[in-house]
C-alpha positions, -999 to 999 in steps of 0.1 A, spaced: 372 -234 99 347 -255 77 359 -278 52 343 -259 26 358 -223 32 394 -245 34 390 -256 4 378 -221 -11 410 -210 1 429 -237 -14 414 -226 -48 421 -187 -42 452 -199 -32 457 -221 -64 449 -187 -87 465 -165 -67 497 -187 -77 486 -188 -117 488 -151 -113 522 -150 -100 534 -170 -122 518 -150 -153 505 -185 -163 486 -179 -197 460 -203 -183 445 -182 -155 417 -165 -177 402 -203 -176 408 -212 -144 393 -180 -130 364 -190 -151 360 -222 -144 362 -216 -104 333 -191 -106 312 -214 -127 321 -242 -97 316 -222 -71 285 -202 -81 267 -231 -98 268 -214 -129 263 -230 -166 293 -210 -176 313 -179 -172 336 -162 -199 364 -134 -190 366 -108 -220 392 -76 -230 375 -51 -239 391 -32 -276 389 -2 -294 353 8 -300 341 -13 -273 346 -45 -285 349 -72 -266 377 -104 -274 370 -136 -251 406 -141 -232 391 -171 -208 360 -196 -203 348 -226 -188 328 -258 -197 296 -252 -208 303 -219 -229 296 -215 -262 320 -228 -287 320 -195 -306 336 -183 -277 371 -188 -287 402 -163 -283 407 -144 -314 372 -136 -319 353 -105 -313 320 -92 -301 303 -58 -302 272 -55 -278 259 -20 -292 235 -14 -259 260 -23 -230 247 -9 -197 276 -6 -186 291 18 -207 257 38 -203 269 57 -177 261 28 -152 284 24 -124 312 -5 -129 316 -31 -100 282 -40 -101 268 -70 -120 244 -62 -141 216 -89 -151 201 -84 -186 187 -112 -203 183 -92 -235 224 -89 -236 233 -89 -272 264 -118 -262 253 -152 -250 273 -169 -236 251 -202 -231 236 -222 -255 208 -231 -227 179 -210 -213 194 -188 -189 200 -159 -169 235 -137 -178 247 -109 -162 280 -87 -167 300 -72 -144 328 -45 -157 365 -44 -141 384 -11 -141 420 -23 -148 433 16 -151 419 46 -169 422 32 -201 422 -11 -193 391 -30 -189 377 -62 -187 346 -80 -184 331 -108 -169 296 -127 -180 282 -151 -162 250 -178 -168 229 -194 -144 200 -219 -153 179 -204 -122 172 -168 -110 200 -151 -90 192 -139 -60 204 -115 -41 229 -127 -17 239 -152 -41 247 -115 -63 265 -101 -32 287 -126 -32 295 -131 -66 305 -91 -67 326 -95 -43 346 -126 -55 347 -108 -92 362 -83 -70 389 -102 -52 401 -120 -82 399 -86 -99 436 -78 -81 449 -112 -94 443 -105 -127 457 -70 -125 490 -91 -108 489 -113 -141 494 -88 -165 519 -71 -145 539 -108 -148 528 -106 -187 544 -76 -194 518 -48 -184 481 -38 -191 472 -40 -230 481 -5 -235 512 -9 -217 516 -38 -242 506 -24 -274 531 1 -271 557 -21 -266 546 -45 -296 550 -8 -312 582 -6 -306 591 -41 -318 575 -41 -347 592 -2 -356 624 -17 -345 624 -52 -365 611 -33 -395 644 -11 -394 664 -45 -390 645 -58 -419 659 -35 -445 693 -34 -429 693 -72 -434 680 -69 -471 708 -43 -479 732 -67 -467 717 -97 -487 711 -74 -519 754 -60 -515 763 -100 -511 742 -107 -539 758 -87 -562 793 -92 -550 784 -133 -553 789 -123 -591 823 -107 -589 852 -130 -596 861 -137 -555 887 -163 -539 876 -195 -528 877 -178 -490 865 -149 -501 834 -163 -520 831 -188 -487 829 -158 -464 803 -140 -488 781 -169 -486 784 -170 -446 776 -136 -448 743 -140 -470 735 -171 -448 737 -152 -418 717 -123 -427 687 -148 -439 691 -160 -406 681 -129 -386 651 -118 -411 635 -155 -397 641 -145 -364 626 -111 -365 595 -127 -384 594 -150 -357 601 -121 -335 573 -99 -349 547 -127 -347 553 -134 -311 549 -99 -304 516 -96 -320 502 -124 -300 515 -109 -268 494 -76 -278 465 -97 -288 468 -86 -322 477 -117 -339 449 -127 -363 429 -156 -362 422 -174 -398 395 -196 -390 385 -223 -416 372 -254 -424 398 -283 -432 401 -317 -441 427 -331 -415 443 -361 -436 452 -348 -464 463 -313 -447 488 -337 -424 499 -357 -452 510 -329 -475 531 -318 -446 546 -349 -440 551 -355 -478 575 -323 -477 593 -341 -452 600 -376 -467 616 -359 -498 641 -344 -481 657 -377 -462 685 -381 -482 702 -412 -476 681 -416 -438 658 -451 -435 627 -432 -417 594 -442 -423 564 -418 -415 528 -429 -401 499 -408 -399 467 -418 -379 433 -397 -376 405 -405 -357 375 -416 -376 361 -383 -361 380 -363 -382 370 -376 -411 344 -352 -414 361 -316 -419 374 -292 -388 370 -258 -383 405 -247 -367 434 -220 -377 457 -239 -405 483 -213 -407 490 -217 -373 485 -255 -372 510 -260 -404 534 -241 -383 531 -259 -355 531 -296 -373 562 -285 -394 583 -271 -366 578 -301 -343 586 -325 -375 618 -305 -385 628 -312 -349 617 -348 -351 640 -355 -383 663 -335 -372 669 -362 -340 666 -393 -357 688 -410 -386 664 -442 -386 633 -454 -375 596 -438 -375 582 -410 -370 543 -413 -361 516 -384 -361 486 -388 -344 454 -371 -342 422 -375 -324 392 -354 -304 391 -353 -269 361 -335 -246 355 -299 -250 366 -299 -293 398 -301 -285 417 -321 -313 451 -335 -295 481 -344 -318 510 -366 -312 541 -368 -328 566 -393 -323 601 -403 -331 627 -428 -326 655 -404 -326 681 -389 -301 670 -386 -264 665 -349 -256 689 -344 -225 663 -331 -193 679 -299 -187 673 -293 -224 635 -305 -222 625 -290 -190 631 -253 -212 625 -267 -247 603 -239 -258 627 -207 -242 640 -190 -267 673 -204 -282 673 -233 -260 673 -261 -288 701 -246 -302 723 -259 -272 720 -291 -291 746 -301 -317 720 -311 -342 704 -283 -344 738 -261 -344 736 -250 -382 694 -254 -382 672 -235 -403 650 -229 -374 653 -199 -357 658 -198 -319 626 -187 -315 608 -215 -336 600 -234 -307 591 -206 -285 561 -195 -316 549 -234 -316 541 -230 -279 527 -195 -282 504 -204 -308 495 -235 -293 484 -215 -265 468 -190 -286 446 -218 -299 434 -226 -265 454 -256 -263 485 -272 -245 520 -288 -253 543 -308 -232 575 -329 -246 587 -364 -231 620 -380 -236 628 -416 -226 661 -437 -236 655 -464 -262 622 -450 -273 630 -414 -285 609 -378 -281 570 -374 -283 558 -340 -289 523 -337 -277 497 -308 -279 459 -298 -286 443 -273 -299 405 -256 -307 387 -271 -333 350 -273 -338 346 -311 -362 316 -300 -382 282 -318 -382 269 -341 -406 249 -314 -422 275 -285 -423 301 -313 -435 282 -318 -469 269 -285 -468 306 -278 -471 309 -304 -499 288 -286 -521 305 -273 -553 315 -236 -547 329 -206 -571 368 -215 -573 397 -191 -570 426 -204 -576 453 -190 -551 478 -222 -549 514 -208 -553 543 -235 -565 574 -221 -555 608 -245 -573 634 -233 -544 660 -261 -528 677 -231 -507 653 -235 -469 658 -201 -455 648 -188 -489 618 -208 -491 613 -201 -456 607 -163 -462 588 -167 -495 558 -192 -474 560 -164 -445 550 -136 -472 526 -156 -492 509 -169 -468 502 -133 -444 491 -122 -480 463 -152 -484 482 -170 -507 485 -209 -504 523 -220 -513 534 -251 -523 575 -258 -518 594 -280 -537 631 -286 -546 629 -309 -581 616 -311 -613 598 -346 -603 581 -328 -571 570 -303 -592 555 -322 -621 539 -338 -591 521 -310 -582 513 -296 -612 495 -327 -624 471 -327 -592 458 -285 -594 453 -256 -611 478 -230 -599 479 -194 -598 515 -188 -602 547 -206 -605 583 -190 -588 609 -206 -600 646 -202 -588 665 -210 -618 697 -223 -601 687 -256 -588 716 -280 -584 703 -310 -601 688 -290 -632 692 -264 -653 667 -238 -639 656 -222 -674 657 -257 -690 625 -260 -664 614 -231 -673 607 -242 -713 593 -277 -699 567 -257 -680 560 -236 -710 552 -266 -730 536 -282 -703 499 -284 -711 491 -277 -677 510 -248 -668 517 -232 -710 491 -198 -694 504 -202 -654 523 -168 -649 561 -182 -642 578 -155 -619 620 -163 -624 642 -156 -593 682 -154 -595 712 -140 -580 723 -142 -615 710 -113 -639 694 -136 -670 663 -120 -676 665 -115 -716 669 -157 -714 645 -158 -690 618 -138 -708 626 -153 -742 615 -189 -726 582 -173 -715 589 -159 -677 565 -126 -670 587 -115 -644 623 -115 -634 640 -112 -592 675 -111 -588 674 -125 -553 670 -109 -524 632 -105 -536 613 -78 -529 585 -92 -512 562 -61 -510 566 -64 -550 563 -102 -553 528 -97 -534 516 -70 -559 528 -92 -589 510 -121 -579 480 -98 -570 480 -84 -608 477 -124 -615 453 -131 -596 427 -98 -605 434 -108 -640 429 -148 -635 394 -137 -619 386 -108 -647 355 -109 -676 368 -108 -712 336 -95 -736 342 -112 -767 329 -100 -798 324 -116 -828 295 -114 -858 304 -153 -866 295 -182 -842 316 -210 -844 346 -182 -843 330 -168 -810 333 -207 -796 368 -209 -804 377 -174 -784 354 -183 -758 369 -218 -751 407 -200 -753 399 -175 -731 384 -196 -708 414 -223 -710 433 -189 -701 416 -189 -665 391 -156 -673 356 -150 -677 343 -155 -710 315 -128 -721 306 -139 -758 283 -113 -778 271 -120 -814 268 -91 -833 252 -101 -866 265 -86 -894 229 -78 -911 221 -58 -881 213 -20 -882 238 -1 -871 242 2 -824 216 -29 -825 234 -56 -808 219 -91 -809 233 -113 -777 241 -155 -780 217 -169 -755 243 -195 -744 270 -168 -737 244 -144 -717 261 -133 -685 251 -105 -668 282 -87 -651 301 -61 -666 334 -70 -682 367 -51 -675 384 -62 -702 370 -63 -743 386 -79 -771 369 -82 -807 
């Protein structure tokens, strides 16, 4: 046998083990060895959805960065759901996805997972392909064709077999969700009742408890989506330093007594903006650091970014703290495996926090590995997709744009709580802030405009509706909507001091979302104002507009004949109102 058809078996060999494994990775590899093997500029691997569309699930180098999982494609004149025959690569230049930024020749070739599964497969070359060099490449799409039919077997199935599965969790966690509200609304209202000291202590386990498994099946419901590939993707452009140091700011407040310094580096790459998911990312940095404090009662804790080859942005994040034991680390991101720790014993992370950090890590087209060593304490370390945009699109993206305002503060010191409220807000496309005192957040309210402000009203270092006047006669928040929440039933107090809504906790979050929506409409809405004297029109234009709303000012002059209607030029603005006032 010739070196060369060893070491071809080496590699089939090498995938036919990522498929046995179920290793998420194998999409990429397969990818990359056709690309190696075929002298190709690049090859992507594809599922093919609803309507035809096709979601990259794999590439190699030399792709197009476009090309990342979570996107979507629709090639409307696809051969090969003509009625041409599958297994066949077909070459068309004209192919409506490219998957090569250079001059080349693609070609597609269809895989028939079942009746219902497919895949596909494009491939780039610089020069011509040839005949034989076709041959052969059909018939290596065809061998690794059974290893990819073997993966998703290890994966749990084909993506039908999948979907209904994630239909089934998601029906079933739904269920658990109102059973687990009912039980926090009944402890709720029994937390009022005069109760023993046990009693009251057995209410509030109760109450704990049941916040404890609506995180989990949030967790739980997430993970499933991005098993089914229908997790979505919230592509954006960011500004790295300040997005890790507002996370990291959350962190230092809540030290307590603990002598931990942060540090957070960026490479001078990232100084321009980068185009990456920040849900997902936020997620990620915040679980890792939870862990990270969680582990260490002094020292630092370090966060690191920087770009390495292929736009991948790697971040590090180190800490000084307890040694992670090596049976622990070796299965760190299984479910519930952290929880074998006694730190993290009573933790407000669920036991399938860690287990979402690596999924989504993943998800992002990235990695994440943890080390250990005694005397020098944990370092979490993983990358993900993101494109750092060029000097043009950067102050492209500097450019002054219409603003709507959709930062929520939420006042809450309980975690779980807070927990929940961030998970809501942010699948609704809201952008929550979380703080626990009246310094943190006059802090915040003195750097943006906000939206809305919820406000639990029993803090334990303040009285709650004592806030609640200061931010009614704040200048900066006296027109922010102010949404009370309480186990206690206070509402006349509470509206009296200028709340525009009331929760008795647990909150109905389906109802908090609509509120907030109401806000936001009406934040966004055009007020025609009319008024036959000038200077009076200024004044209602500049308090409506202080208000957050559109001002549309129309003079109507007094001497006028009757339905003529004379317009202020400065005032002009051509959209119709939805509100009028006179």
């Amino acid at each position: 046998m010739t070196g060369a058809k060893l070491d071809l078996l080496i590699k089939l060999n090498e995938l036919a083990e990522y498929a046995r494994r179920g290793d998420e990775f194998l999409p990429d590899e397969i990818c990359n060895f056709l690309s190696n093997e075929f002298d190709l500029n690049g090859a992507a691997l594809f599922s093919i959805g609803d309507n035809n569309s096709f979601h990259p699930i794999g590439k190699s180098a030399g792709v197009k960065k476009n090309q990342l999982k979570g996107n979507s494609f629709i090639c409307p004149n696809c051969k090969h759901f003509a009625g041409v025959q599958s297994n066949t690569l077909i070459l068309d230049s004209n192919c409506s996805i490219q998957i090569s930024d250079n001059i080349s020749n693609e070609g597609c070739y269809l895989i028939n997972l079942s009746d219902l599964d497919k895949m596909m497969i494009k491939v780039a070359k610089k020069t011509s392909v040839k005949q034989n060099d076709k041959g052969n490449l059909e018939k290596a799409i065809q061998l690794i064709s059974s290893l990819i039919v073997l993966w998703l077997e290890k994966r749990g199935g084909t993506k039908h077999s999948t979907a209904s599965l994630a239909r089934i969790v998601t029906e079933t966690t739904n269920e658990l969700k109102t059973s687990s509200n009912n039980i926090m609304s009944s402890t709720s209202a029994l937390s009022g009742s005069a109760l023993s000291p046990s009693n009251s202590e057995s209410i509030n386990s109760l109450k704990k408890n049941a916040q404890n498994i609506l995180l989990n099946i949030n967790d739980l419901n997430e993970i499933s989506k991005i098993e089914s590939n229908s997790v979505t993707r919230n592509q954006k452009s960011v500004e790295l330093i300040p997005f890790i140091n507002e996370i990291v700011e959350l962190f230092k407040r809540n030290l307590g007594n603990r002598k931990i310094t942060f540090s957070v580096s960026v490479d001078k790459l990232l100084n321009k903006s980068v185009i990456l998911d920040d849900q997902k990312l936020r997620y990620i940095l915040s679980s890792l650091l939870f862990v990270s404090t969680n582990l260490t009662t002094k020292g630092e804790i370090s966060v690191i970014a920087s770009v390495i080859q292929n736009n991948l942005v790697r971040f590090v994040i180190s800490d000084s703290g307890t040694v992670i034991e090596s049976k622990i680390i070796d299965k760190l991101f299984d479910p519930f495996t952290l929880f074998q720790m006694e730190e993290f014993k009573n933790s407000p992370l669920t036991g399938l926090s860690l287990t979402l950090v690596k999924k989504y890590v993943h998800y992002l087209g990235g990695e994440i590995s943890t080390t250990s060593t005694a005397g020098k304490g944990n370092t979490f370390t993983f990358t993900i997709n993101g494109e750092v945009m060029a000097e043009i699109e950067n102050n492209i993206s500097q450019l002054p744009k219409p603003t709507t305002v959709n930062k929520v503060l939420v006042i809450e010191d309980d975690y779980a709580t807070s927990k929940l409220l961030t998970n809501y807000l942010t699948k609704w496309g809201y952008n929550p802030t979380i703080v626990s005192t009246e310094e943190q957040a006059f802090g915040v309210i003195n750097k943006e405009p906000l939206l809305a402000i919820i406000l639990d009203i029993e803090l334990p270092n303040i009285n709650g509706l004592e806030l609640l006047k200061k931010l009614h006669d704040n200048p900066q928040t006296k027109n922010t909507p102010v949404i009370v929440c309480s186990i206690e039933p206070e509402q006349q107090k509470a509206f009296m001091m200028g709340a525009v809504e009331y929760f008795i906790k647990p909150i109905n979050y389906n109802y908090l979302v609509e509120v907030l929506t109401n806000y936001k409409l009406r934040k966004n809405s055009n007020v025609l104002c009319v008024d036959d004297d000038v200077p009076t029109l200024n004044l209602v234009k500049q308090a409506i507009e202080s208000a957050g709303f559109i001002a549309i000012a129309e003079n109507v002059s007094a001497k006028e004949p009757e339905g003529k209607v004379t317009t202020a030029p400065p005032f002009k603005v051509n959209v119709p109102p939805v509100l009028a006032t006179v």
